[in-house]
N, C-alpha and C positions, 0 to 999 in steps of 0.2 A: 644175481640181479643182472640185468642186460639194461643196456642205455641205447634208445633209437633215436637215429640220425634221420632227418628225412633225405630222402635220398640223391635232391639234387643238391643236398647241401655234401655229399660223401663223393662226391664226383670230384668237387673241389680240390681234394688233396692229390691230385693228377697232376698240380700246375707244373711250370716247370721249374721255379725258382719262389723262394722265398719271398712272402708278401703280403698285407695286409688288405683285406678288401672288407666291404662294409654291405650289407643286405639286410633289410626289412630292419636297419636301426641297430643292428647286432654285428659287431668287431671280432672277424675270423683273423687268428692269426695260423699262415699256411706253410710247413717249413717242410719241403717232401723228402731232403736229405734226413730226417730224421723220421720220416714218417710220422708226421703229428698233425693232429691239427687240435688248436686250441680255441679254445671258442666262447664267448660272453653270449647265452645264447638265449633267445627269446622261448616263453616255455612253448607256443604251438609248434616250435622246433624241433624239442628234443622233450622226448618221456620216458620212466623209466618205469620195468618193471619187475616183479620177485616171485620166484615160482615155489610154490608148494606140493607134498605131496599125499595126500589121506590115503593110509596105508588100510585097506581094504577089511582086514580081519588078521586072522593067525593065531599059533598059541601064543603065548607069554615070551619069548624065547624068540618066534619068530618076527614076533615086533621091533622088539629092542635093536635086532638085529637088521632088518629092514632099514632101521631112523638113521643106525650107523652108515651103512650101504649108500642112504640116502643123503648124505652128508659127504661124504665119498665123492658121491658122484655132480656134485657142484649143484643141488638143489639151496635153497634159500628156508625152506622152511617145510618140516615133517609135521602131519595132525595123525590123530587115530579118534573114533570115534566114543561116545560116554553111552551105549544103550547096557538098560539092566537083561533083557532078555526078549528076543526074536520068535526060537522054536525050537525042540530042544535037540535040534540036528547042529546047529551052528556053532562052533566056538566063539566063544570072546574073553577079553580080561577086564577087569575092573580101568577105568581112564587110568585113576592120577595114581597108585601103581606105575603106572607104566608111562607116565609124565616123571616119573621121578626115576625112573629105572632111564629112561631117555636124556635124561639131564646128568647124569655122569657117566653116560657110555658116549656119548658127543660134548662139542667145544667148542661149535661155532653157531652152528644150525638153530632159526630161531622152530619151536614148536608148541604141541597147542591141543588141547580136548577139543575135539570139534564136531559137535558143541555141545557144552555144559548146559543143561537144564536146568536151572538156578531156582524153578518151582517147586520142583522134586528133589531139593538138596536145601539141608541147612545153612543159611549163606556166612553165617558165622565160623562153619567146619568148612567150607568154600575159600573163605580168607586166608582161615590160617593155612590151607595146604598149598592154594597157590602164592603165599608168599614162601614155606617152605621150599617148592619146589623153585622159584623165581631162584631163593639161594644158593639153592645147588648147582644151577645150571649159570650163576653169576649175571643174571637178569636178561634171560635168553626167553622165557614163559608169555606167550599171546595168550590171552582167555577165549575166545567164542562163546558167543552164547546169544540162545533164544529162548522162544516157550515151547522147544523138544516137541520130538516125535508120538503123538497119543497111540500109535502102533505098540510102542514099546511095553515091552511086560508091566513097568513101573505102573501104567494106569491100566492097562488089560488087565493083567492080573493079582495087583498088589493093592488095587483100588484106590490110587491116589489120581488129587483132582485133576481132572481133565477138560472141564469148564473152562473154553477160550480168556474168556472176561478173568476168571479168577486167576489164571493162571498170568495172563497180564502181569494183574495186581501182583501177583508173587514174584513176577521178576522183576519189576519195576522196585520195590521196596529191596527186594536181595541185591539188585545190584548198588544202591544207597546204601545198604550195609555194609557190602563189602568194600566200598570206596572210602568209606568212613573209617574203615575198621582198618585197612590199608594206610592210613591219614599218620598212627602213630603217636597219634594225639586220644586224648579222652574222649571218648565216642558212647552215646546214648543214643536212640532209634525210638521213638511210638510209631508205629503205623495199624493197618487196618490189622496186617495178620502176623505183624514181627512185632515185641517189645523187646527191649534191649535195655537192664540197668548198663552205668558208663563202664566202658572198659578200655585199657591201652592195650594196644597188639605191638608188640616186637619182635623180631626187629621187624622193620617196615621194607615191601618187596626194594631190590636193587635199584628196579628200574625207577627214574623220577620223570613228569610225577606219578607217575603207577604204571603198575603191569596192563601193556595195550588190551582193551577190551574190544572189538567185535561184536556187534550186535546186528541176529537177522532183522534187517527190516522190508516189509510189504508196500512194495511200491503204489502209489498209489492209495493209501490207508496211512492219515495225516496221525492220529497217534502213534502206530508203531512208527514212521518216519522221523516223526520228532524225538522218538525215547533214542534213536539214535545221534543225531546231532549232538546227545549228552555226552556222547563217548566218543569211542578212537578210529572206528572202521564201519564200513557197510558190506553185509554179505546181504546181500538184496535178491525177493524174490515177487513174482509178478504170478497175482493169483486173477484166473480165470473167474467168471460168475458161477461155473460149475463146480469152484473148487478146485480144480486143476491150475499145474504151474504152466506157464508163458514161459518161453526161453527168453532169457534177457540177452539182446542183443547192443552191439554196438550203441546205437541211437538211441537207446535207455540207459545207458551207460552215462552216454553225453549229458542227458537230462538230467542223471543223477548228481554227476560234477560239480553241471551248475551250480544245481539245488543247494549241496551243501555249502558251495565255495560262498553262495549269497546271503546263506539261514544261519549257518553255523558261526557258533560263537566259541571264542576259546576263555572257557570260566572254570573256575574251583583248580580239579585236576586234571583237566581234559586237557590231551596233549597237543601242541601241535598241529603236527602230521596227520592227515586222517586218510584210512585205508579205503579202497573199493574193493571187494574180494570176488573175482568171478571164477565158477570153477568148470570144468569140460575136460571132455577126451580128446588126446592126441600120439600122433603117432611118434613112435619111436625114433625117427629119422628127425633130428633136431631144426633143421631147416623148414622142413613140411610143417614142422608142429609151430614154427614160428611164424609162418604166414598164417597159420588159424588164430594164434592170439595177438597177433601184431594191430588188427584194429581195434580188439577192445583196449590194449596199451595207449592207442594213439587215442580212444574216446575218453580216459580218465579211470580206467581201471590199473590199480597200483600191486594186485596182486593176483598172478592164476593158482590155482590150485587143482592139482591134474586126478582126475576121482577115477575108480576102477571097480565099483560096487558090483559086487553079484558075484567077482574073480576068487575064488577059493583055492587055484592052483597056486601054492606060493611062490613055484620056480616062474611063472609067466608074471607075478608082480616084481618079483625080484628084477628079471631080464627088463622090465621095463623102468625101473627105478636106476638103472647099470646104462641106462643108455643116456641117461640125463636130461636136462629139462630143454626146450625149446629154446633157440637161439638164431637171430639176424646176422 
């Protein structure tokens, strides 16, 4: 995680002698013999941000391997992705396999399926593996999730629903079960397409009060934006009328902030803390890569996530995972 200063507040610590001064309401304390500077600080001052990394593809082996590396090399957080099948050139391995296989080869590193199609997955067998894995890794497990890629073999070619609408309805109710189910308590469900007699799930994930949920929302499109404010983060995407995505930039970012800082309520077991997750490429040279995310950090994004899609070469993911995440 990096913590930015604005920068004519970083000038400050130049003075020459120890001292107290006071700007925009906020008490810098300035000691340059120690090199410090301590600070009660207003938030348009200082923001912080956690960097991630979606580890491309690989076998089974080279993943686990990778999360390590990644963790190594001072990242904040490792994902790999949940598709059931591409083409039959491509490898991949089952996620949460390899959520669990990640959870006892690292120790600090938080990580994540990213994203869990909760349409296409019994969310009942969804509960109880990521609270398994939540255990293993001592309550390190982020969930993501949307309503998945219709690309994916799961609906090409295994024939499951791929109807936008329905597919809603099946994450909207999965993610209610798994929150319940998570709860620890006696949990029953009717919905349109889940029934659930009562059942206790134990143990209940580490983290309280739940393992952080993620959920893509479409900017712009008032039901998915509010299924979010239910939960813990926003990986937010800005659809064209074509269909196609809009890059979200800075100034959407800020929008988003507001939005939630104004709508969102903290009810049931919603945490907190609530994420903005934006993800892009950067370059290897940590300084460079930190002027490219430095203003979506300063507009309210709390989380990058650095993507490398299409890269098949492992030794060019690895070199890039070795070289660490961006940094002010």
């Amino acid at each position: 995680m990096s913590l930015f200063i604005a920068p004519g507040i970083r000038r400050l610590a130049y003075l020459a002698k120890p001292q107290k001064i006071i700007i925009n309401f906020c008490i810098f304390e300035i000691n340059p013999s120690y090199g410090e500077l301590i600070f009660n600080l207003h938030p348009e001052l200082a923001y912080s941000m956690k960097f991630g990394f979606i580890i491309p593809g690989g076998s089974s082996q080279q993943i686990v391997k990778l999360a390590a590396e990644t963790e190594k090399a001072g990242w904040d957080g490792v994902f790999y992705y949940d598709d059931i099948y591409t083409d039959s050139k491509t490898e991949m391995s089952a996620a949460w396999p390899i959520m669990a296989a990640i959870a006892v080869s690292t120790k600090k590193i938080k990580f994540g399926s990213i994203l869990t199609a909760i349409g296409r997955r019994r969310p009942w067998e969804v509960a109880r593996e990521s609270v398994t894995v939540d255990q293993l890794s001592n309550g390190r497990l982020i969930l993501p999730t949307g309503l998945g890629w219709v690309g994916d073999g799961a609906y090409t070619k295994a024939g499951m629903e791929s109807d936008r609408k329905i597919r809603a309805e099946l994450l909207d109710e999965g993610l209610e079960i798994i929150d319940g189910l998570w709860s620890g308590k006696p949990f029953a469900y009717k919905g349109k397409h889940n029934h659930i007699k009562t059942m206790t799930f134990i143990p209940r994930p580490v983290q309280s009060p739940r393992i952080p949920i993620w959920v893509v929302g479409a900017w712009g499109k008032s039901k998915s934006v509010l299924r979010v404010l239910k939960y813990d983060g926003l990986i937010p995407v800005i659809k064209k009328p074509d269909g196609s995505h809009e890059e979200v930039r800075p100034k959407k970012i800020r929008e988003m902030k507001e939005f939630v800082s104004t709508k969102r309520k903290i009810r049931g077991n919603c945490r907190k803390d609530f994420d903005i997750i934006k993800d892009g490429v950067t370059p290897s040279n940590e300084r460079k890569a930190g002027e490219i995310v430095e203003p979506f950090a300063e507009a309210g994004a709390t989380w990058w996530t650095e993507i490398m899609w299409g890269t098949k070469k492992y030794q060019k993911v690895l070199e890039r995972v070795q070289a660490g995440p961006p940094k002010f």
